[in-house]
Residue, then its C-alpha position, 0 to 999 in steps of 0.5 A: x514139840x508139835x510148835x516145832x513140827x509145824x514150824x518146820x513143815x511150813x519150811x520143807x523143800x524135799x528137794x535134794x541140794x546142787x552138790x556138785x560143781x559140774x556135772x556128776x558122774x553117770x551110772x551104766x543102767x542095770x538094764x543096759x545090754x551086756x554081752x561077753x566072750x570067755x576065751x580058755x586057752x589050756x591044750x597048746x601044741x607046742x607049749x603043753x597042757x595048762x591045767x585049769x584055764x579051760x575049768x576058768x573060763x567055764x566058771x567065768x562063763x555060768x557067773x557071768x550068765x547069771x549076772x544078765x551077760x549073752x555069753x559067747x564062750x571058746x576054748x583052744x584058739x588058733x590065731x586065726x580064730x582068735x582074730x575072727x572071735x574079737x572082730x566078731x564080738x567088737x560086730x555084736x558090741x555095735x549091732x546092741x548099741x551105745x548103752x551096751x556093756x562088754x566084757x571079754x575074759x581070756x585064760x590061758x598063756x600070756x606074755x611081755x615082750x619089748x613092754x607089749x602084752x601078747x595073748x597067746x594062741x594054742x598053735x604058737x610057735x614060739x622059739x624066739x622073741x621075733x615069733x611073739x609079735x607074729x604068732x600072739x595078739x597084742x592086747x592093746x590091738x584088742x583094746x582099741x578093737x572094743x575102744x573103736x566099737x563106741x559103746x559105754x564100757x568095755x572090760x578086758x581080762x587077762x588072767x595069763x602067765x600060767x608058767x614060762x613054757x618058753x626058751x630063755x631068750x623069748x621070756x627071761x625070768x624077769x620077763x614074765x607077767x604082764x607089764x601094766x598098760x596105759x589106759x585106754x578110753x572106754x576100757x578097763x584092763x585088768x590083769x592077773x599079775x604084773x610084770x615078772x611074777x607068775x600067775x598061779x595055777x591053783x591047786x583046786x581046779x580054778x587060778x586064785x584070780x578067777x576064783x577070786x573074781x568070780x566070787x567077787x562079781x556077785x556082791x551086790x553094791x560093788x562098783x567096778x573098780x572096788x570090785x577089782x580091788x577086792x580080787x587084788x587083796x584075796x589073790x594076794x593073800x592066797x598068795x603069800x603076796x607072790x600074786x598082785x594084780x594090776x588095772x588100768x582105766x580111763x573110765x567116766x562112768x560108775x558100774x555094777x555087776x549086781x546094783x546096790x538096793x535102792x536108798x530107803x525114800x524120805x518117807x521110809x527113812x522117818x517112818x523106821x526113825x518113828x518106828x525105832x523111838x515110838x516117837x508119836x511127833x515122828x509119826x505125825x510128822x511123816x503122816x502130814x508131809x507124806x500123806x499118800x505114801x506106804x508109810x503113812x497109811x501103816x502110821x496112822x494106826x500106830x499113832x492111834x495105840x500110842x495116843x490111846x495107850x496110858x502114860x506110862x507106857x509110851x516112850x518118853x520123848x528124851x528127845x527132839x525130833x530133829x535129834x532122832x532123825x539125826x541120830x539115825x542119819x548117823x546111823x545110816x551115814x548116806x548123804x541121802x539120810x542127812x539130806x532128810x533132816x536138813x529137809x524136815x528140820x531146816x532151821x535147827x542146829x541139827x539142820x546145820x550139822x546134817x548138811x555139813x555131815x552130807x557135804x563130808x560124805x559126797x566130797x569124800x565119794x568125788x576124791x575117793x573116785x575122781x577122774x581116772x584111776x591110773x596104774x603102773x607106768x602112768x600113775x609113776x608119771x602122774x605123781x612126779x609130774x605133781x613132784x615137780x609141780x611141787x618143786x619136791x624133786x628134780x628131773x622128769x616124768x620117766x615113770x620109773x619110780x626110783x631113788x629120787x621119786x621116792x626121796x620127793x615123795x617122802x619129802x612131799x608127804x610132810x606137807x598134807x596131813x593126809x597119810x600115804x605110803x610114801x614108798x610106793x606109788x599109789x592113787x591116794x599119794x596122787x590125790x594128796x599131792x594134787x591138794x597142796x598149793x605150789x606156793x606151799x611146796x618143798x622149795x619153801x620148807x627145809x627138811x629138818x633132821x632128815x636121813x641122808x639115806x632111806x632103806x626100802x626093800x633092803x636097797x638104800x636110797x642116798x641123797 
């Protein structure tokens, strides 16, 4: 064993390998400046009282305190001041710099119309479709606002559609909710509900979205997009499924609201394997390649009882170093805990197995995130410009998901061994369809014992 450790300390290079082909993506510091503007719209003049957009926008508010955000909150804007509170906030985003990040909430009626999103003031108007576009605000003006103040991040929630106060000719039924929106550089958009559903008001003094978000925000470790996708699942249980939000990004850089604990350092991850096993060669070994540190200064005592202490009670060595560190890595399941047995043990089988396993998980994390996550309309497009590509279906990129998108994917889906929900469009059906070769697409496979006609939510799709 002690052959084994020399061998491989005069082999160490700690330093971690060049995973990446191009250059990884960036994380928005945690000490970058935040700033926020929380907007409740809930005492309309003409369109009644909400009950809770006012209680919203004030529990989005403390959370968003807590969390570092210099919070500018309102409630019950006119147009005017509505207006004023953006270009005021997209000021205070330059005057903080590039590294700042920027989040700006609104709770209060929302609307499509003619396929825009409109937030609405309290003094709208509204008896026909022509007063929507001169008495609300677009939100796409509001996102170009915080895109053009060319900061880092910019996040824009809309928890909207409260009820459908408005005569039918301004918001049919169908027309409720906000219809997903293409993406918009250096803005993530979120929405609590897409087009033609009602985002509920609660019946505990918060709308299920807000309370759901706030209580997601908080969670430490939580990238942006994975926190979002925890608000989705918790409204949409609370729910019934009758409630599923949207998002919409063309984000580079990763972002949390509450960081991730700093991964353990090589010298901690050895010395918790050494304290795990009472491996004495582990004890030395962190000893002699991290002398200076925390670690070995609290192992060097521990190594003096387990040689002092009788044979029988030291733990057996059942196995080898290189092993233990590996099973911990398994354990652990981060690339920076394989990266350490690769280091330590560099020409052992356990060496090769630890880099392989790190090259798994990093090449998970780029696919699992790579380039924008699209939504609605634009991720349609995107999986039938790949359909095409694929020779899997005929026409164009309408991003309209209908009978023929949904036969090609269906087809496609024979093709990858990677599994996806054929019926709908999703991120992870992008991800596989941009994976298989052209040459291996549908024009060169027959569907065999196929049905002429698939049935999805009761309406029979037919060749």
């Amino acid at each position: 064993m002690r052959s084994l450790l020399v061998a491989a300390g005069l082999a160490i290079s700690l330093a971690l390998p060049s995973w990446a082909a191009g250059e990884p993506r960036k994380t928005v510091p945690a000490l970058a400046p935040r700033l926020a503007l929380v907007i409740g719209n809930a005492s309309y003049v003409k369109l009644g009282r909400l009950s809770n957009p006012g209680r919203d926008a004030g529990l989005m508010a403390e959370k968003l305190r807590q969390l570092g955000f210099d919070v500018t909150e309102v409630s019950d804007r006119d147009l005017k001041g509505m207006s004023a509170d953006v270009e005021d906030f997209a000021r205070k985003i330059k005057e903080r710099g590039r590294e700042t990040v920027a989040l700006l909430y609104y709770a209060g009626h929302g609307l499509e119309n003619d396929s825009i999103n409109y937030l609405v003031p309290v003094s709208a108007d509204i008896k026909k479709r022509s007063d929507v576009a001169t008495q609300s605000l677009s939100v796409k003006l509001v996102a170009d606002r915080l895109s053009a103040t060319g900061n880092a991040l910019n996040i824009l929630i809309v928890d909207a559609c409260r009820d459908n106060p408005f005569p039918p000719g301004v918001a049919p039924a169908g027309t409720l909710g906000l219809v997903p929106m293409g993406a918009v550089y250096g803005v993530f958009i979120a929405s609590s509900t897409g087009s033609g559903k009602i985002a509920f008001d609660g019946d505990d003094g918060h709308s299920p979205y807000t309370k759901a978000l706030a209580d997601a925000i908080v969670v430490p470790g939580e990238k942006l997009e994975d926190v979002f996708k925890s608000v989705r699942r918790q409204v949409r249980l609370a729910t019934g499924e009758q409630q599923i939000p949207w998002e919409s990004t063309s984000l580079e850089l990763d972002f949390y609201f509450v960081p991730p604990p700093p991964a353990p350092t090589p010298a901690e991850q050895l010395f918790a394997a050494a304290k795990e096993t009472g491996n004495v060669a582990l004890h030395d070994l962190l000893i002699e390649r991290f002398p200076d540190s925390r670690e070995a200064a609290e192992a060097r005592p521990i190594v003096a009882r387990l040689r002092q202490a009788p044979a029988s009670e030291t733990p057996a060595a059942s196995s080898s170093a290189a092993a233990l560190v590996l099973a911990r890595a398994r354990q652990t399941q981060t690339p920076e805990a394989y990266d350490l047995v690769a280091s330590l043990f560099s020409d052992t089988p356990e060496a090769d197995d630890a880099r392989a396993a790190a090259s798994r998980l990093r090449e998970a994390t780029v696919l699992d995130s790579a380039g924008p996550a699209y939504e609605g309309r634009e991720l349609v497009q995107q999986i039938q410009e790949q359909l095409l590509r694929l020779d899997c279906m005929a026409g164009e990129r309408s991003g309209v998901f209908e009978a023929a998108t949904i036969q090609g994917l269906r087809r496609a889906s024979l093709l990858s061994d990677e599994r996806y929900l054929w019926y709908r469009p999703t991120m992870a059906a992008l991800r596989a369809l941009k994976k298989i070769d052209a040459e291996e697409g549908c024009g060169q496979r027959k569907m065999i014992a196929a049905p002429r006609c698939l049935r999805v939510n009761n309406e029979d799709f037919c060749q």
